[in-house]
MIPA-531417 format. One record per residue (C-alpha): x, y, z. Coordinates in nm, 2 decimals, padded with zeros to 4 digits. Example, Ala and Ser with C-alpha at 12.3 -4.5 7.8 and 13.67 -1.06 7.14 Angstrom:
<pts>
       px       py       pz
    01.23   -00.45    00.78
    01.37   -00.11    00.71
</pts>
This chain:
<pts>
       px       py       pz
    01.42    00.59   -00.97
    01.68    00.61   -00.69
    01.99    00.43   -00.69
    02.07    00.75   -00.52
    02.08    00.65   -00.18
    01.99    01.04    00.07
    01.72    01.11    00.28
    01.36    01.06    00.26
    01.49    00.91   -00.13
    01.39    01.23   -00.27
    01.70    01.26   -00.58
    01.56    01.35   -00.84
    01.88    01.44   -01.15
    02.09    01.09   -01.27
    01.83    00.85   -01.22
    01.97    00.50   -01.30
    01.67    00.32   -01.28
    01.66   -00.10   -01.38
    01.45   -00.09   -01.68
    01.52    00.26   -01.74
    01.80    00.47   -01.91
    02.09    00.66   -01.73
    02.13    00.76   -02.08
    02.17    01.11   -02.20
    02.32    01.17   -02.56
    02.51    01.49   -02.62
    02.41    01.58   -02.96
    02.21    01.49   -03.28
    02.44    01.35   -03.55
    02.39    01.37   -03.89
    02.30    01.60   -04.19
    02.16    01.92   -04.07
    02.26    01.85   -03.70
    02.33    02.15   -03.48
    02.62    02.09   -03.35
    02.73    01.79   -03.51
    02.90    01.55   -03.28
    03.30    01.60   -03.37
    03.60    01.37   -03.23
    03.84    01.51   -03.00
    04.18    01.53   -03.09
    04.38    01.24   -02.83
    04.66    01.04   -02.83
    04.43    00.77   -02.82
    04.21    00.57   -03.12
    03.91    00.52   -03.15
    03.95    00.14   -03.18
    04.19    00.15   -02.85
    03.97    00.36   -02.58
    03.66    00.49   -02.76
    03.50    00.65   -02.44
    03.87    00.87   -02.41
    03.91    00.95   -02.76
    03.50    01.08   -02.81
    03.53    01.26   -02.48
    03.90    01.37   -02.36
    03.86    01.71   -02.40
    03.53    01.74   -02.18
    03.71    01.46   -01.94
    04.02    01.73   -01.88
    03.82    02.04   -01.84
    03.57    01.92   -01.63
    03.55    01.86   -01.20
    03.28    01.72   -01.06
    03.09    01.97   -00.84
    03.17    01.97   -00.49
    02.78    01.87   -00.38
    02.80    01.59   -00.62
    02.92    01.27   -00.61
    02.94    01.25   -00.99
    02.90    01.47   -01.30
    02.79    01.46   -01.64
    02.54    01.52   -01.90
    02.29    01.39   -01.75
    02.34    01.56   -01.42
    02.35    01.95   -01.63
    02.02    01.86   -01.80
    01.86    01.76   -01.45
    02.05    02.07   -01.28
    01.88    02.28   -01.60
    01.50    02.17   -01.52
    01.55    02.19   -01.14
    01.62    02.53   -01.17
    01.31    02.61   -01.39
    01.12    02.40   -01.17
    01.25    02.59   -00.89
    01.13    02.93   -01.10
    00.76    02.80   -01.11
    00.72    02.74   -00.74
    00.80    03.09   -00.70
    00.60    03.25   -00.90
    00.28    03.02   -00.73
    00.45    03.18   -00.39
    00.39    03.46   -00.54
    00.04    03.46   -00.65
   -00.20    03.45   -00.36
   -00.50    03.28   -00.59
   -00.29    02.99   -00.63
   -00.50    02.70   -00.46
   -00.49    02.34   -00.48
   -00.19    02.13   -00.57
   -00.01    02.39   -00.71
   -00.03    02.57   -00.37
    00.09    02.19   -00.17
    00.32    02.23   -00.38
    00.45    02.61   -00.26
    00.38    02.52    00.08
    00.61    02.20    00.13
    00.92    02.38   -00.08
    00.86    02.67    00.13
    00.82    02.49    00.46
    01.11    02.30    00.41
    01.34    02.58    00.29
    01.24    02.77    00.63
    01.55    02.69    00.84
    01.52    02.92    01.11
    01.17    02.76    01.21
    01.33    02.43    01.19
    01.62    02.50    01.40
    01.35    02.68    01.65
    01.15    02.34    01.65
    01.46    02.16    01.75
    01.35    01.81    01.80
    01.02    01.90    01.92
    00.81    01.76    01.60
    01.05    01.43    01.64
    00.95    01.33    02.02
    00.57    01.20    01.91
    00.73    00.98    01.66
    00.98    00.84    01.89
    00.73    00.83    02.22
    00.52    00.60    02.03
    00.83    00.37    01.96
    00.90    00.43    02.34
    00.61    00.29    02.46
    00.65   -00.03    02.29
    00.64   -00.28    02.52
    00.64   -00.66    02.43
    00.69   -00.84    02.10
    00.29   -00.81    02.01
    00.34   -00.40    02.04
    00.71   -00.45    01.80
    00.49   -00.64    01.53
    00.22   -00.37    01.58
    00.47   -00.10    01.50
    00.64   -00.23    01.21
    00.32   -00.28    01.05
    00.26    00.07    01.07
    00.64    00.10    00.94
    00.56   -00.04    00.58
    00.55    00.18    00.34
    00.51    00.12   -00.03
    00.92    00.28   -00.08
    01.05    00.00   -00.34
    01.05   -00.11   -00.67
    01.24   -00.40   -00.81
    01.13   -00.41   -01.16
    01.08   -00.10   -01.31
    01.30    00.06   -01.12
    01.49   -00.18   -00.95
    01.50    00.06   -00.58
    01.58   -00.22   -00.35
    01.65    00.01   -00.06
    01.45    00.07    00.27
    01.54    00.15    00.60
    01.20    00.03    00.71
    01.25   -00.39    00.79
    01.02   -00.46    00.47
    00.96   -00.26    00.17
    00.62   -00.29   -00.01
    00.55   -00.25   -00.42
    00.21   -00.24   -00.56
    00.16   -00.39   -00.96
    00.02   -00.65   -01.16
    00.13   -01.02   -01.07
    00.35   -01.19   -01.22
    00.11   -01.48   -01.36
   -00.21   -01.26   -01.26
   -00.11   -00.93   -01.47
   -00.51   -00.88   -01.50
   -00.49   -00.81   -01.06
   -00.31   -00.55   -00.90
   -00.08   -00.77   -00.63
    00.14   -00.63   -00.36
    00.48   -00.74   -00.36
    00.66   -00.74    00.01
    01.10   -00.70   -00.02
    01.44   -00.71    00.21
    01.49   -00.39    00.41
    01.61   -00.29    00.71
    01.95   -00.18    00.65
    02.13    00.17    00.67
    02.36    00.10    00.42
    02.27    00.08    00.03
    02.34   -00.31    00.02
    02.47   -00.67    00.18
    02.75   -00.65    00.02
    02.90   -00.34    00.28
    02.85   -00.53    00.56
    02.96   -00.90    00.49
    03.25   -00.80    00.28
    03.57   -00.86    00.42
    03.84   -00.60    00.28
    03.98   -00.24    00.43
    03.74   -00.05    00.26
    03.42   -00.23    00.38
    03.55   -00.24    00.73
    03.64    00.11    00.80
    03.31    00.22    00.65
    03.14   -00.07    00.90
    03.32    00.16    01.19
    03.21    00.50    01.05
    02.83    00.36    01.03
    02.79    00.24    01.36
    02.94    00.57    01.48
    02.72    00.68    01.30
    02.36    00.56    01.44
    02.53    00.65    01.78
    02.57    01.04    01.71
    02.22    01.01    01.54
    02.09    00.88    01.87
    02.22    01.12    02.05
    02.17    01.42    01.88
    01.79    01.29    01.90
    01.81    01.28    02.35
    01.91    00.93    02.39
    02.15    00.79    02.66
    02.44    00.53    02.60
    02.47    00.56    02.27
    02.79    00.38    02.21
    02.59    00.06    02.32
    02.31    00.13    02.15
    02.47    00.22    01.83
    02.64   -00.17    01.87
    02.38   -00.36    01.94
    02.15   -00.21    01.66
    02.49   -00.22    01.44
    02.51   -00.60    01.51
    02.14   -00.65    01.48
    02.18   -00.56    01.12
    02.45   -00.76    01.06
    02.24   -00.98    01.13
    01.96   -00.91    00.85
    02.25   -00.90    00.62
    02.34   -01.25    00.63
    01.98   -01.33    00.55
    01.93   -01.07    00.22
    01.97   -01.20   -00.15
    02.22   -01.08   -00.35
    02.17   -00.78   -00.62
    02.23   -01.03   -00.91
    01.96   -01.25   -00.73
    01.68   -01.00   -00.67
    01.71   -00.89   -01.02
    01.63   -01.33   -01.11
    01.23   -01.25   -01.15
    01.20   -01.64   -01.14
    01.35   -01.66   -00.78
    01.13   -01.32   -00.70
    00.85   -01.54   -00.78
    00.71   -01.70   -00.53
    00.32   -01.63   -00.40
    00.25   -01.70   -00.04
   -00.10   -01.71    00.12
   -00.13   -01.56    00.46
   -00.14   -01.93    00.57
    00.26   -01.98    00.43
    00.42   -01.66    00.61
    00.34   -01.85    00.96
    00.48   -02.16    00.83
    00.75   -02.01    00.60
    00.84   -01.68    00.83
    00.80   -01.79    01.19
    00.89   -01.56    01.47
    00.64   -01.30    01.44
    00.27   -01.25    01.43
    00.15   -01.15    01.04
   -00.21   -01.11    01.09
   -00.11   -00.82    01.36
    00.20   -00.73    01.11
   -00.04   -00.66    00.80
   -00.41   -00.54    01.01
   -00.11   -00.28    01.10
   -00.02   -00.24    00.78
   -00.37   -00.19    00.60
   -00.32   -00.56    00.44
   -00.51   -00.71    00.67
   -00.80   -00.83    00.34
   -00.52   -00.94    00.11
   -00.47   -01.29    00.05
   -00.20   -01.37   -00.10
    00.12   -01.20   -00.19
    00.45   -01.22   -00.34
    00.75   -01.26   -00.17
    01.00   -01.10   -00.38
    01.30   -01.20   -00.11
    01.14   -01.53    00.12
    01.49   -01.60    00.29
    01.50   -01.23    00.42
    01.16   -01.21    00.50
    01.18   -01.60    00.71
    01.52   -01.42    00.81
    01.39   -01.11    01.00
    01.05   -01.29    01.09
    01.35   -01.55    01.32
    01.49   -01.20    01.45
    01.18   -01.03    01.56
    01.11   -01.34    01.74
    01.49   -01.38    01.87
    01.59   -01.04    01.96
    01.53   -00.84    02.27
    01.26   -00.54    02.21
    01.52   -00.29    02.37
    01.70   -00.33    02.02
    01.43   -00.34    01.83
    01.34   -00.01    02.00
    01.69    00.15    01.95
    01.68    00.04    01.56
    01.35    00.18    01.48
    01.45    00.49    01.68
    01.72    00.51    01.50
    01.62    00.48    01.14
    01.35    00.71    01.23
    01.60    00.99    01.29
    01.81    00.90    00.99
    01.51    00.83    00.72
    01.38    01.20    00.84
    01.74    01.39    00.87
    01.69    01.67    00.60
    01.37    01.78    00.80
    01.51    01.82    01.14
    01.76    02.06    01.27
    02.08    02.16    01.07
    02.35    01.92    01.31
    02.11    01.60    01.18
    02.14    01.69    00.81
    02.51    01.76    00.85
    02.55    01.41    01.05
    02.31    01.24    00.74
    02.57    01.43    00.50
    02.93    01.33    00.71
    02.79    00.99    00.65
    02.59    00.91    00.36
    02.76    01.18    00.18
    03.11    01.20    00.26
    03.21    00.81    00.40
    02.95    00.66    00.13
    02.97    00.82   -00.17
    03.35    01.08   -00.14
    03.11    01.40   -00.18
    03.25    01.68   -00.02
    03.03    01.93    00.01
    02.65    01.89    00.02
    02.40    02.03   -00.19
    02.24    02.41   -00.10
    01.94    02.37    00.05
    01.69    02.47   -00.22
    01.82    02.16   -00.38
    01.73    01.97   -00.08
    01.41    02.12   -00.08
    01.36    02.04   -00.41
    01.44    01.70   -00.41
    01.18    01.64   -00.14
    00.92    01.82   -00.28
    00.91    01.62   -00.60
    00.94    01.30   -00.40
    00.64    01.43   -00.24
    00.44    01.57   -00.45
    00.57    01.41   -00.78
    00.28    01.47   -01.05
    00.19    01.78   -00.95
    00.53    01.93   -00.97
    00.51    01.76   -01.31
    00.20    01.95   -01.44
    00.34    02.30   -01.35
    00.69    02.18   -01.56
    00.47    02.02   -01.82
    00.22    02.36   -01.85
    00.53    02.57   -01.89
    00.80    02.36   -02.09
    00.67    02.13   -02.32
    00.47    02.23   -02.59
    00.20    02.00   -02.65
    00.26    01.96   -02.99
    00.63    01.76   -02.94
    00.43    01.49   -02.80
    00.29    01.36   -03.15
    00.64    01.41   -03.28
    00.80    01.23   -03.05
    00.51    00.95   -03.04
    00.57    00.93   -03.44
    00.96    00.91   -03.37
    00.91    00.63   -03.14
    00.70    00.40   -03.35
    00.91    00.44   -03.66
    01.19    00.29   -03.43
    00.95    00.03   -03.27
    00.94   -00.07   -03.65
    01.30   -00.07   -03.74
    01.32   -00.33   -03.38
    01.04   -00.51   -03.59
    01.23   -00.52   -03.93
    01.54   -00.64   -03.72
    01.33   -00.95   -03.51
    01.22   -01.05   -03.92
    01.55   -01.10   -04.01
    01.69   -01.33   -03.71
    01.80   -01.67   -03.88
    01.83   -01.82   -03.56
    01.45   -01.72   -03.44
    01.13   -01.96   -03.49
    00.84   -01.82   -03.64
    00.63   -01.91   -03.30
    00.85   -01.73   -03.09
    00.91   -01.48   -03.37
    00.50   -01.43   -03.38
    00.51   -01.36   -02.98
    00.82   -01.10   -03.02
    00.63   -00.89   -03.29
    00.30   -00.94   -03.09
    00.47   -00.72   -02.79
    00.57   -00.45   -03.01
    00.25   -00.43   -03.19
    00.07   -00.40   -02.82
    00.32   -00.20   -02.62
    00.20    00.09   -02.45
    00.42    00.43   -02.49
    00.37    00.71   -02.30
    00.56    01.04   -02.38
    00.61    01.33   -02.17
    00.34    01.32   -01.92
    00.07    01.12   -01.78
   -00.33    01.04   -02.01
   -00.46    01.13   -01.61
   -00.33    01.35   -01.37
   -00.33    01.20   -00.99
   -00.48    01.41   -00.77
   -00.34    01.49   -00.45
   -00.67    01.68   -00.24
   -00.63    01.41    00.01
   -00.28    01.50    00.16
   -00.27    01.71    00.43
    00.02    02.02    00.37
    00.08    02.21    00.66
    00.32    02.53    00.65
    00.60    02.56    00.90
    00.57    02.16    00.97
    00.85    02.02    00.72
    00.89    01.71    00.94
    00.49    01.66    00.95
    00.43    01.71    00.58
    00.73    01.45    00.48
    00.58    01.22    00.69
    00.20    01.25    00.54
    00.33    01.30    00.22
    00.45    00.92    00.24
    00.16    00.75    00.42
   -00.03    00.95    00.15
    00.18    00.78   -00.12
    00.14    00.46    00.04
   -00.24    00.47    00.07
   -00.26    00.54   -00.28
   -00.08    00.25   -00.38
   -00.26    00.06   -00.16
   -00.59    00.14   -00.29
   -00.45    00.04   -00.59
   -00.53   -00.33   -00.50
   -00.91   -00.31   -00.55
   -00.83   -00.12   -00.87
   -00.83   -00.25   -01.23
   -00.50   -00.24   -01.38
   -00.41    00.04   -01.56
   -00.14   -00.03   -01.85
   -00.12    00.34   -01.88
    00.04    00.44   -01.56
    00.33    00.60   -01.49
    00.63    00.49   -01.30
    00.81    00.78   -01.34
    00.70    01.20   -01.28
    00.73    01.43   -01.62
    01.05    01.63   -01.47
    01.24    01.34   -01.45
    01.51    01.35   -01.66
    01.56    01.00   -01.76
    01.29    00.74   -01.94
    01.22    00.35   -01.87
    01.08    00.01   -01.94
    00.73   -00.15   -01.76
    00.77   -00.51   -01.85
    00.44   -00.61   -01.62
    00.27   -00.32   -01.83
    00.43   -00.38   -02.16
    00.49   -00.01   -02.17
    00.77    00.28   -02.16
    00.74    00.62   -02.03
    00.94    00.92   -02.20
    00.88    01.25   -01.94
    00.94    01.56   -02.10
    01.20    01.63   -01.92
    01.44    01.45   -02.15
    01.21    01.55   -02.46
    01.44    01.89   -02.47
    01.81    01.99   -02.64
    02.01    01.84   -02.67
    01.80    01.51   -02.62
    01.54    01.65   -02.85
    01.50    01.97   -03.01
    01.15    02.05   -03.20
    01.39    02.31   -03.43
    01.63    02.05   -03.53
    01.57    01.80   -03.81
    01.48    01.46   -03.79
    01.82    01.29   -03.84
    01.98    01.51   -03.52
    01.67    01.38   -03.31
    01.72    01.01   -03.40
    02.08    01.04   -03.35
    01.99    01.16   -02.98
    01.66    01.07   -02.85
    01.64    00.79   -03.12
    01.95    00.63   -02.85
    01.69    00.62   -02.62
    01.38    00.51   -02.74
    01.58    00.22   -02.88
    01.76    00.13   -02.55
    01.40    00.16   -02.37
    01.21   -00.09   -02.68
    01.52   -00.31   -02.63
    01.43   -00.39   -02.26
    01.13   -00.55   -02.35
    01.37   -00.82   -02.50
    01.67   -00.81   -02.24
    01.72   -01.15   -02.01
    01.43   -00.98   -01.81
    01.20   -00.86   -02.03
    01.24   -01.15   -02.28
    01.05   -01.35   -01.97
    00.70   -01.16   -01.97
    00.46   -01.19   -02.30
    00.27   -00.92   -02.47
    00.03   -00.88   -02.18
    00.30   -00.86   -01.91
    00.26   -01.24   -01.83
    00.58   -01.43   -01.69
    00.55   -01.67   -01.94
    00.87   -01.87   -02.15
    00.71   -01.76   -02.48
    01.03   -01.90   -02.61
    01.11   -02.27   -02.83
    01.40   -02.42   -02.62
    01.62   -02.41   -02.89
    01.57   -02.02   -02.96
    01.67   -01.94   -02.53
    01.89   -02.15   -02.59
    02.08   -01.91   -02.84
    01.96   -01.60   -02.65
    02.12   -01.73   -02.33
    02.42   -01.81   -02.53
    02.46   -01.48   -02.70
    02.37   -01.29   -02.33
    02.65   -01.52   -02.17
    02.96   -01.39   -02.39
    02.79   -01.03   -02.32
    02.84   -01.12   -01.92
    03.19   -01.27   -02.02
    03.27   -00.94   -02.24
    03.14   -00.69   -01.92
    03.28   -00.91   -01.63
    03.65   -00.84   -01.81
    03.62   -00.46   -01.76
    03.84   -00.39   -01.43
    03.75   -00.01   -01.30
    03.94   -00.06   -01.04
    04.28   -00.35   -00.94
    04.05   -00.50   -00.71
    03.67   -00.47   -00.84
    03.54   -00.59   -01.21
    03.20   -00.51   -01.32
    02.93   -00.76   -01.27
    02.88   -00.90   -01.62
    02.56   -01.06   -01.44
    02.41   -00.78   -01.27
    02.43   -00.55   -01.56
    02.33   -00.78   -01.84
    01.98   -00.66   -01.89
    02.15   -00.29   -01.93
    02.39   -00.44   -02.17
    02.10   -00.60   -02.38
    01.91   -00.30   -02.42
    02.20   -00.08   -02.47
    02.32   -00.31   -02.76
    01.99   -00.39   -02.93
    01.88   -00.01   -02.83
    02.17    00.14   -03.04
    02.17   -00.09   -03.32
    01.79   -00.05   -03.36
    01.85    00.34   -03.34
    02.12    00.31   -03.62
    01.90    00.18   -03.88
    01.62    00.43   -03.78
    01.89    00.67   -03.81
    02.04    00.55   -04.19
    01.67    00.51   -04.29
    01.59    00.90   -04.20
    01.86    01.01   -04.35
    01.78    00.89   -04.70
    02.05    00.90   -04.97
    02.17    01.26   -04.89
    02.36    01.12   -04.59
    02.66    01.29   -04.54
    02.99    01.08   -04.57
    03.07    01.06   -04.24
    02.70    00.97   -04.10
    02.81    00.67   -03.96
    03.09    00.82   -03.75
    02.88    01.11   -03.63
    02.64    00.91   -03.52
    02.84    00.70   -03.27
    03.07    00.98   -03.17
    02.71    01.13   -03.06
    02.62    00.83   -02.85
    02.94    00.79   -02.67
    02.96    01.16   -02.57
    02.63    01.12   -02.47
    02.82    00.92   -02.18
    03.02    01.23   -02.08
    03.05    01.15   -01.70
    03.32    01.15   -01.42
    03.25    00.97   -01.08
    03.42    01.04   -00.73
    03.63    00.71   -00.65
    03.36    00.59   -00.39
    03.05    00.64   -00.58
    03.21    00.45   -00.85
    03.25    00.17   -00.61
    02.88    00.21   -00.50
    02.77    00.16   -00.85
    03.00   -00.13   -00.96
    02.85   -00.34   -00.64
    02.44   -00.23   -00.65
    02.36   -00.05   -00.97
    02.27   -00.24   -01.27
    02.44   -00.03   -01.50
    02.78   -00.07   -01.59
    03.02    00.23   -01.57
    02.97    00.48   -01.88
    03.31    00.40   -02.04
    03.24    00.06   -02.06
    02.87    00.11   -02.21
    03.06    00.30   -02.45
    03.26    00.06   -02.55
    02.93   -00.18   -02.64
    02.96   -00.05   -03.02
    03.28   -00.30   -03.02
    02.95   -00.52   -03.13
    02.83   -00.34   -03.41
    02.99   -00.36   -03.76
    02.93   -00.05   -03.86
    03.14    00.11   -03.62
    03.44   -00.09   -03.71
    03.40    00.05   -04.09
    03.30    00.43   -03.95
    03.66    00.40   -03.74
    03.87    00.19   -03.93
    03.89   -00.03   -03.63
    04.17   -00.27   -03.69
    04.30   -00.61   -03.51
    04.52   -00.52   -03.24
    04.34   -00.23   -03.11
    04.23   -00.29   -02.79
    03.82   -00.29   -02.81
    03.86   -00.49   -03.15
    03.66   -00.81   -03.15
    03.69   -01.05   -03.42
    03.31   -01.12   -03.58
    03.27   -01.44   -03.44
    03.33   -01.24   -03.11
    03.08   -00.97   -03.14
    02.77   -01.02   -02.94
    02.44   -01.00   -03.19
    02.12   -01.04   -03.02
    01.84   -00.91   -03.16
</pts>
């Protein structure tokens, strides 16, 4: 769940995760809904700018806070739970009979919130790390070492988290073809920076934040002991320039037929030459695995050439490096304010960073993710919202069914294969069947840098084991206090945590229509991505199977083409245009999601619908998308996230005929699309 790119990946508040949402409607709309979604007066129309005119007012009275690189709805829910969240670790502080998980949990906040002992430690918990990449000594010791680098940090699918510092990233789930057999999946890494694209693209912008980065691994380096940092800093700058040349594109690692490609251990010495892989994965607790699948093969046969090409000194100096940086908010205050001038400031425009508790936060739910779930869960979600919600969700998953009946263009085989999905698809709301349990990592207090680092070889050992494990269509990608919901295609399954199962997203004391018109947005946007130009490609047992007649792709390529013809036109800025490509599966599920939400809506809403239903409904979902961004986050997003930018997934209702009657949405206006123009999919 992290396009958020900080330390140790531990945000957890706007979560804009590939299959999943980034979605967070404002209100219910509708008869009985409390408040009712109401347009702001503009000097704009509807028909012209409908993101301005449904959300001026909020646009003009609100700033971004100065720890955040961008604000909205979303981000106030997430900022709501923290601080509950935040309440309950206290209170187990408090109690001195509070034992097992619940206690881990205490212990790493409260270890990590400890400054003072930090700043006493200085480096001191850092030199074991960085003495053991010392001592490497020869290319067999360098393979050795990044073996024990891997950790299982990434996942392009469900979440698509491309990102880590480490030179491979590692993602444990069902194969492709084999979705009976847990598989693990090895991915590009090894770059500070969030993606390719900011250090092979030549303009100002890229090039001046190419300059601040390598200053910045030399003051990391030398705030961490090490001499000649200016050289160092250049040659492990230039060695990831390097990688860089070799890594896929976004648009590319989100093609699932170009992920898909199985090696035996036999193919990475002929594919990847350069470095040894039986003494890369014996490292890496993969030594009995047979096969895998290389999501990126030219990076992997990329960095394999450099490992064999490159002198170990700047091997040495890189791993030293992203050491320091990947473990920055647990070492003394000058390397989280070095992490922040950076990643922060340069990166993402942020101004100020976050108070610590935040930070501590953050970390501790990246750590110890389900069971700071089960304390939210045991205090803030009754357990009898889960049926409701569970009922809410299948009466949508049957308005998606009703709309798949009634596509003239669909055969009835490929029709048969659509229905079967829905009529198989896992949906799990608020919190996991089975609670994980976490008795086998090791939480020590006063050792914040020590319990980060467990906390992920912990992680990764689970999800490791998961290899001689049966599959499990029930598990979760994503912890209860997570604000945000998603997709599994490989599991044919979504997850709803509680977190957004709350006002305004849903409210227990509000009537139906109010929680259709808000969580309704959702569900349909997450059933929808089990049909986008992604999840379209897996069958009803998570298969990677064309389930489709020729003719039938050929009109759902055809309709998804004038969707990445209608999003590549949107221009945030003179010189950068959304990715139609890159955020087409978004787009899908946005469009079917809203559409299949409307007629769950107008069918819960009977014949006593109030006369303005329609228009309440979509001034609810574009509020929802209430957000303002800092000038360089925005540019972040437009070039590695998959969604586009929330004005222009606003404006995805210029699809949908009923909005053009609840607006009086005429020719001329500027979102106006004449109905041959207007993207239907499903």
């Amino acid at each position: 769940m992290k396009t958020h790119w900080t330390p140790l990946k531990t945000a957890l508040t706007l979560a804009l995760c590939g299959a999943s949402l980034a979605f967070a409607p404002a209100h219910g709309a509708g008869q009985d809904a409390a408040p009712a979604a109401k347009a702001i007066t503009a000097p704009v129309l509807p028909g012209d700018d409908f993101f301005a005119y449904a959300n001026g007012d909020w646009l003009a009275k609100t700033e971004i806070p100065a720890d955040r690189s961008s604000w909205g709805a979303f981000a106030a829910m997430a900022e709501t739970s923290n601080a509950r969240i935040v309440k309950l670790i206290e209170e187990v502080s408090a109690d001195k009979k509070a034992k097992g998980d619940a206690r881990k949990v205490a212990d790493f906040y409260n270890t990590f919130m400890d400054e003072a002992a930090i700043e006493a430690k200085g480096v001191a918990p850092l030199k074991p790390l960085l003495a053991k990449i010392d001592a490497i000594k020869d290319k067999a010791s360098l393979t050795r070492a990044l073996g024990q680098s891997l950790r299982a940090d990434v996942d392009p699918l469900n979440n698509t988290d491309f990102f880590t510092e480490n030179l491979f990233g590692l993602w444990i789930a069902q194969g492709l073809n084999d979705p009976a057999r847990n598989t693990p999946y090895l991915l590009q890494g090894g770059l500070g920076m969030p993606d390719r694209a900011y250090y092979l693209t030549d303009s100002p912008r890229m090039a001046e934040l190419r300059s601040k980065y390598q200053q910045h691994i030399g003051a990391m380096l030398k705030l961490a002991g090490y001499p000649d940092t200016e050289a160092r800093a250049a040659r492990v700058f230039e060695l990831e320039m390097k990688i860089a040349r070799s890594h896929a594109s976004r648009e590319d690692s989100a093609d699932i037929v170009k992920a898909n490609n199985s090696w035996t251990r036999k193919d990475f010495a002929a594919k990847a030459p350069g470095m040894d892989w039986n003494a890369f994965f014996k490292s890496a607790g993969l030594a009995g695995e047979p096969t895998f699948i290389v999501w990126h093969p030219g990076a992997l046969t990329g960095a394999a050439a450099l490992v064999g090409s490159t002198d170990v000194a700047t091997w040495k100096d890189f791993l030293a490096f992203h050491q320091v940086n990947h473990l920055a908010a647990t070492l003394p205050k000058a390397f989280a304010d070095q992490y922040f001038e950076f990643a922060g400031k340069a990166l993402s425009g942020t101004p100020q960073q976050s108070a610590r508790w935040k930070r501590a936060l953050a970390a501790t739910n990246e750590a110890l993710d389900e069971p700071v779930g089960r304390l939210y869960v045991e205090r803030h979600f009754p357990a009898e919202n889960k049926a409701r919600v569970q009922k809410m969700v299948g009466n949508i998953i049957a308005a998606f069914s009703k709309r798949i009946d009634q596509l003239d263009w669909m055969a009835p085989a490929t029709r048969a294969q659509a229905q079967e999905k829905l009529k198989t698809m896992y949906v799990g709301v608020a919190y996991p069947d089975r609670w994980r349990s976490y008795a086998g990592l090791k939480v020590l207090p006063g050792d914040a840098l020590g319990n980060a680092v467990r906390a992920e070889q912990f992680h990764s050992a689970q999800e490791i084991a998961r290899l001689k494990q049966k599959v499990d269509r029930s598990a979760w990608a994503m912890p209860p206090q997570l604000v945000n919901a998603v997709n599994l295609p490989l599991q044919n399954a979504m997850n709803f945590p509680a977190a957004i199962l709350q006002p305004p997203f849903f409210d227990p004391k509000a009537s139906d229509a109010a929680n259709y018109g808000a969580i309704g947005s959702i569900i349909g946007h997450e059933i929808s991505h089990s049909f986008d130009d992604q999840g379209a490609q897996f069958d009803a047992q998570g298969r990677l199977r064309d389930w489709w007649t020729k003719e039938d792709m050929a009109h759902f390529k055809g309709a998804a083409d004038k969707l990445v013809a209608q999003f590549s036109a949107y221009k945030p800025f003179p010189d950068l245009a959304v990715n139609g490509q890159l955020t087409l599966s978004e787009n899908l599920a946005d469009l079917a999601g809203v559409a299949a939400a409307y007629d769950a809506y107008k069918a819960s809403l009977g014949q006593d619908a109030p006369a303005d239903a329609d228009k309440q409904f979509f001034l609810g979902y574009a509020q929802a998308w209430q957000t303002k961004v800092r000038e360089a986050a925005a540019r972040q997003r437009v070039l590695t996230d998959g969604h586009a930018p929330a004005e222009y997934r606003t404006a995805i209702v210029r699809n949908l005929e009923p909005w053009y009657k609840a607006f009086d949405v005429k020719p001329g206006q500027a979102l106006y699309l004449a109905p041959a123009e207007r993207v239907k999919v499903w």
